[in-house]
C-alpha positions in Angstrom: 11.3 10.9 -14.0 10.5 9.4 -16.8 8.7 11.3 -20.4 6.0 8.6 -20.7 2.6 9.7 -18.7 0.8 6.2 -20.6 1.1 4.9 -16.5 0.3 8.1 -14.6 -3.0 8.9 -13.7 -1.6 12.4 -13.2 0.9 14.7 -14.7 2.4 17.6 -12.8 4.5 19.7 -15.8 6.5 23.5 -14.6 4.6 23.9 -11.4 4.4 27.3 -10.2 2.3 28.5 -7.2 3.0 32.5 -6.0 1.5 34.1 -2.7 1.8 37.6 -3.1 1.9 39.4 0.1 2.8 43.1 1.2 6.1 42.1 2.2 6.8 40.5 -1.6 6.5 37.5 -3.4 6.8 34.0 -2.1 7.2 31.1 -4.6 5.9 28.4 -2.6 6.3 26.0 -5.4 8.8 26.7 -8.1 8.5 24.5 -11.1 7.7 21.6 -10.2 7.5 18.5 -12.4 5.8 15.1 -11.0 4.6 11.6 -12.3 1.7 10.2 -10.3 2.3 6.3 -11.5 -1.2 5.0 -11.3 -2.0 1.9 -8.9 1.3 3.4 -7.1 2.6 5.8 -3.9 4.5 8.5 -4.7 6.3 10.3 -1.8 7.0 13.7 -1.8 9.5 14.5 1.6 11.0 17.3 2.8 11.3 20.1 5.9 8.5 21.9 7.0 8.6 25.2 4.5 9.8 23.1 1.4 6.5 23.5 -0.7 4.6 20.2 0.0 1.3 20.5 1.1 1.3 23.8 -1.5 1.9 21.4 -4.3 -0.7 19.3 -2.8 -3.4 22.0 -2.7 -2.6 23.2 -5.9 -3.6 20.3 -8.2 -7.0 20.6 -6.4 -7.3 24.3 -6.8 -7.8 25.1 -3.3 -5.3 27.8 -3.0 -6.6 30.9 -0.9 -5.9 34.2 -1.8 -3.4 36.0 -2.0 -1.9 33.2 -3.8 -2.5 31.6 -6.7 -1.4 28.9 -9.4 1.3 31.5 -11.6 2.1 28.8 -14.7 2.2 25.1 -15.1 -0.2 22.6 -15.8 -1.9 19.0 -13.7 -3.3 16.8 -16.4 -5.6 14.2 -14.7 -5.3 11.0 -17.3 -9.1 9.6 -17.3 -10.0 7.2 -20.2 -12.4 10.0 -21.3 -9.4 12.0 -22.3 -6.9 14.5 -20.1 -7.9 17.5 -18.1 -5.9 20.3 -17.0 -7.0 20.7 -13.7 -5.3 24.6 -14.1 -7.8 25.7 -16.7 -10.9 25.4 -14.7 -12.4 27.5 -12.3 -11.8 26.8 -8.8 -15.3 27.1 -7.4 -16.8 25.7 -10.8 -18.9 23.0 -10.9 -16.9 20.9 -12.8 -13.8 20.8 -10.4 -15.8 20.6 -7.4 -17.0 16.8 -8.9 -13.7 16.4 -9.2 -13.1 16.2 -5.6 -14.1 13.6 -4.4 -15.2 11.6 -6.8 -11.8 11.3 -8.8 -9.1 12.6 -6.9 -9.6 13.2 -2.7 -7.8 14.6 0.0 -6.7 13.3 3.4 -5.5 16.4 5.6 -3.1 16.7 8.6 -5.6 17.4 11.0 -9.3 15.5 10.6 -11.5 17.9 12.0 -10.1 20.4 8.8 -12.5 17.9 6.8 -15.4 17.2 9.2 -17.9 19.7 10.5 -18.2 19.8 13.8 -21.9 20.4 14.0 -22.9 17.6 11.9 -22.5 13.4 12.6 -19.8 11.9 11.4 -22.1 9.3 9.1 -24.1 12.1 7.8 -21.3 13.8 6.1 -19.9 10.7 4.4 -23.0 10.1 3.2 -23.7 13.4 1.8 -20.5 13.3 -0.2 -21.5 9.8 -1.4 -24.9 11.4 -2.4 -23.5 14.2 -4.0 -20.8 11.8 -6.3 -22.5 8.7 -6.7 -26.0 9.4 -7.7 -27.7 7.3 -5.5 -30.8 8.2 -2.8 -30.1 9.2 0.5 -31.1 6.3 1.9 -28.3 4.4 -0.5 -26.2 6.8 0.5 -26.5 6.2 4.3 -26.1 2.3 4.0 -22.5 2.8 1.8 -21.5 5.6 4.5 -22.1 2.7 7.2 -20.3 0.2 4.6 -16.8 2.2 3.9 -16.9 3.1 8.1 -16.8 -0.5 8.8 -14.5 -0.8 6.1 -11.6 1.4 7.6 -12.1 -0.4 11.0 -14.7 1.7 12.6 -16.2 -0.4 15.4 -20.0 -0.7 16.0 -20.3 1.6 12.5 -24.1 2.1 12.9 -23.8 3.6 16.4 -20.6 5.7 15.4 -22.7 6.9 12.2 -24.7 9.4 14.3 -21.6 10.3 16.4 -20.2 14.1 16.2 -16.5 14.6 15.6 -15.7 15.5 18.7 -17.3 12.6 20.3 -14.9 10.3 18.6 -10.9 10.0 19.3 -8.0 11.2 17.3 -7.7 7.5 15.4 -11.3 7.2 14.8 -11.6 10.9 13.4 -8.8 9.7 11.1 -10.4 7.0 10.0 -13.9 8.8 9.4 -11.5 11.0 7.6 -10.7 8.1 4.8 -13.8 6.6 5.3 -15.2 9.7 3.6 -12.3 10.6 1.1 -12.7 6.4 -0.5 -16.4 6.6 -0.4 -16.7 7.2 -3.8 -13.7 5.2 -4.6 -11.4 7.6 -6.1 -8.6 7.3 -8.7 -6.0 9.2 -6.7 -5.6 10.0 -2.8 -3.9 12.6 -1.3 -2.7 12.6 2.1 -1.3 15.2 3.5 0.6 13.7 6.5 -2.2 11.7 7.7 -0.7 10.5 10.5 1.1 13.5 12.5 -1.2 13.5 15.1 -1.2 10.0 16.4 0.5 7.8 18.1 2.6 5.2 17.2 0.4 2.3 17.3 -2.5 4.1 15.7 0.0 5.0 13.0 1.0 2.2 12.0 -2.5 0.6 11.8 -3.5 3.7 9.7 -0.5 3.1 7.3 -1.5 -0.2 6.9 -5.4 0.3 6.1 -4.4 2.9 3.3 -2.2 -0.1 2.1 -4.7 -2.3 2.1 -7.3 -0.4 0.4 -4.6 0.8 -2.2 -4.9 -2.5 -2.9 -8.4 -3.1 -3.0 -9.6 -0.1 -5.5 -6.2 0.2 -7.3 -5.9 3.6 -6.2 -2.8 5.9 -6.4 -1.8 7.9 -3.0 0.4 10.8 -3.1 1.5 11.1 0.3 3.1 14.2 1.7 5.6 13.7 5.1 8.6 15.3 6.6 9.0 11.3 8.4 11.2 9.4 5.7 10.3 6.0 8.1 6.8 6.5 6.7 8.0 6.6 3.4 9.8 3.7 3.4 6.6 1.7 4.4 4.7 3.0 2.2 6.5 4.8 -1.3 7.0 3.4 -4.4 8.8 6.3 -5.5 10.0 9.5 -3.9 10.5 12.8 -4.6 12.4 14.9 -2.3 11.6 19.1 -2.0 13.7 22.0 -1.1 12.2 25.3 -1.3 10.1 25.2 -3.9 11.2 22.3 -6.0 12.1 18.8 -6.2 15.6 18.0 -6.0 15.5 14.4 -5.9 13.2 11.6 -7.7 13.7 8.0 -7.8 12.1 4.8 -6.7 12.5 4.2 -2.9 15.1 1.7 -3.2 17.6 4.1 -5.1 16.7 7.1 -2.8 17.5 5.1 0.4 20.1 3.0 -0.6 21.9 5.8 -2.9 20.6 9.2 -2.6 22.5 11.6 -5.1 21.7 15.2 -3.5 23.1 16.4 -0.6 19.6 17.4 1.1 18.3 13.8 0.6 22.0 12.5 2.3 21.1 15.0 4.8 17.5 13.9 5.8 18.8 10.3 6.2 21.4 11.1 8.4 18.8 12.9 10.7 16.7 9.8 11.1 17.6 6.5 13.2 18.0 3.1 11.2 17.9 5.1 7.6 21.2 5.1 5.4 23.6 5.0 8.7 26.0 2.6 10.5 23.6 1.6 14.0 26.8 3.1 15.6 26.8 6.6 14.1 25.1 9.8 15.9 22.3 11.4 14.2 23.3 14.5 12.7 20.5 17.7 12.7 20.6 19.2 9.6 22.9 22.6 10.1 20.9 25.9 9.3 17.2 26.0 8.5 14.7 26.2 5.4 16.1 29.8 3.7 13.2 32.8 4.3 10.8 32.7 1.8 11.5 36.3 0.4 15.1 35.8 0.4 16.5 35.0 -3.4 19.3 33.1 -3.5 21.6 32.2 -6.5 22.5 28.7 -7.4 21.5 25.7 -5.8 19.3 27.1 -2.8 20.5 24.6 -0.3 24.2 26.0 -0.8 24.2 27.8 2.2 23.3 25.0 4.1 25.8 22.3 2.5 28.8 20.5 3.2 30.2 19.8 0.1 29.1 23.2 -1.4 32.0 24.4 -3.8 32.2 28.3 -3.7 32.0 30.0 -7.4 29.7 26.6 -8.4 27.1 26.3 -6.3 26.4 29.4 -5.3 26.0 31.4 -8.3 24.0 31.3 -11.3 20.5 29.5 -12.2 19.4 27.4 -9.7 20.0 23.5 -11.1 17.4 21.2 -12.9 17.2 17.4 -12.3 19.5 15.9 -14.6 19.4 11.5 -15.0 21.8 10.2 -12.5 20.8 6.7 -14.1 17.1 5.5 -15.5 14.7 6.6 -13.2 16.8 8.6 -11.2 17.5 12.2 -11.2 19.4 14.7 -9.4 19.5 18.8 -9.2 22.9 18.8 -7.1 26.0 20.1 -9.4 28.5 17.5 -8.1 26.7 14.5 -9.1 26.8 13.5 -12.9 25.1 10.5 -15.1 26.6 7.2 -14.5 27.8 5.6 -17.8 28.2 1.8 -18.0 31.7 0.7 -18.0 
């Protein structure tokens, strides 16, 4: 990753999110260090257990005890001047305008976001109300607006619709319709798509495109799928247990990933970084247990090309530049130099 943050609209710097629990401390996020470019998708990939969606909630401060954000600092770059998102108070009234208005969140699951005992349209227009300034009644006709925006059919019917009255896709969309309703500078989306099915995937993957587009808007999208993040990255960074061990723009990841995790997840998925006539190969072992300290690189136990007396002993291993705007935590791979 590059030093500059004059084209991020965020700055993640020595990220560290703890959960402390009776049976000991789990670092859910380890020292983590990500550029958010702005107008741009950044991907961050990995297993289930790797520390995504805990990054994810932590630049919003919605971490529930018994965890909490242990060092580190998000800056949010607004032409006002930088804020540390870290410094303020979770509850306070300054990070709950925030969200929403500058940065939003897309979740997994849509009806995490919407209530089920009120319509659909009266909780986008609430949050329009509540970011926007404007009167209810302003509020309702942009709520009506961004649902026939994101593809909602018949949006003044559907406005007085409850959650459960709609499908899985249309929740989904109601879901964006309400996090872009007050046209924010960054989305999150926490695999968005999970739930559906193909088709409605894909058309879902395409409307964030599009309005990406539209309001200029930076998306950092959390997925275990690396076929979604080669429609949709710019850049990718790729997590193991706690950390990022691989950053680079999706071209270099896919077509030369330099840690053996990121080799790993491409060999597991069809048509990514394999001959059509080779077998998918599971990755061997699983995600280490989250109490369990390990020395050295922490996907050692799991790797092929581990050397003994290397890998598996010391500090665990920082990103070092593989080439510009390309980095690496994996012991065996060193800078190129030209020739």
């Amino acid at each position: 990753m590059g030093d500059s943050t004059m084209d991020s609209i965020l700055t993640i710097q020595n990220l560290h999110t703890q959960f402390f629990l009776d049976e000991g401390t789990v670092r859910a996020v380890d020292g983590v260090d990500l550029h958010i470019p702005r107008g741009k998708t950044l991907c961050v990939v990995g297993e289930s257990g790797c520390g995504k969606s805990i990054t994810a909630f932590s630049i919003l401060q919605m971490i529930a005890r018994p965890g909490r954000i242990t060092d580190g600092s998000v800056v949010l770059h607004r032409p006002e001047g930088d804020i540390d998102l870290t410094q303020l108070p979770p509850d306070g009234e300054h990070m709950r305008r925030i969200r929403g208005a500058e940065v939003a969140m897309i979740f997994q699951e849509p009806m995490t976001s919407l209530s089920p005992v009120h319509t659909v349209g009266s909780q986008i227009a609430e949050a329009v109300h509540l970011h926007m300034n404007v009167d209810k009644r302003e509020a309702q006709a942009r709520a009506v607006h961004i649902m026939e925006r994101v593809g909602i059919p018949d949006a003044g019917r559907r406005y007085a619709q409850y959650p459960h009255e709609m499908s899985g896709g249309l929740r989904q969309r109601a879901v964006i319709a309400m996090a872009l309703s007050c046209r924010p500078q960054l989305l999150i989306a926490d695999e968005p798509t999970t739930a559906l099915d193909v088709t409605i995937q894909a058309q879902i993957l395409a409307l964030m495109r599009e309005l990406q587009a539209e309001l200029d808007m930076a998306i950092l999208l959390i997925t275990h799928d690396l076929g979604v993040v080669a429609q949709m990255a710019d850049e990718v960074a790729v997590m193991y247990w706690g950390r990022v061990v691989e950053y680079g723009s999706v071209e270099r990841i896919f077509a030369d990933p330099q840690h053996p995790y990121t080799e790993a997840l491409m060999r597991s998925l069809p048509g990514l970084h394999i001959e059509r006539k080779s077998q998918l190969q599971a990755i061997r072992g699983s995600v280490p247990d989250p109490f369990q300290r390990l020395d050295g690189c922490a996907f050692h136990p799991r790797c092929d090309e581990c050397q003994p007396g290397l890998c598996d002993s010391g500090e665990r291993p920082e990103l070092h530049a593989i080439e510009a705007g390309h980095t690496s935590a994996c012991l065996l791979r060193g800078e190129r130099r030209d020739t």
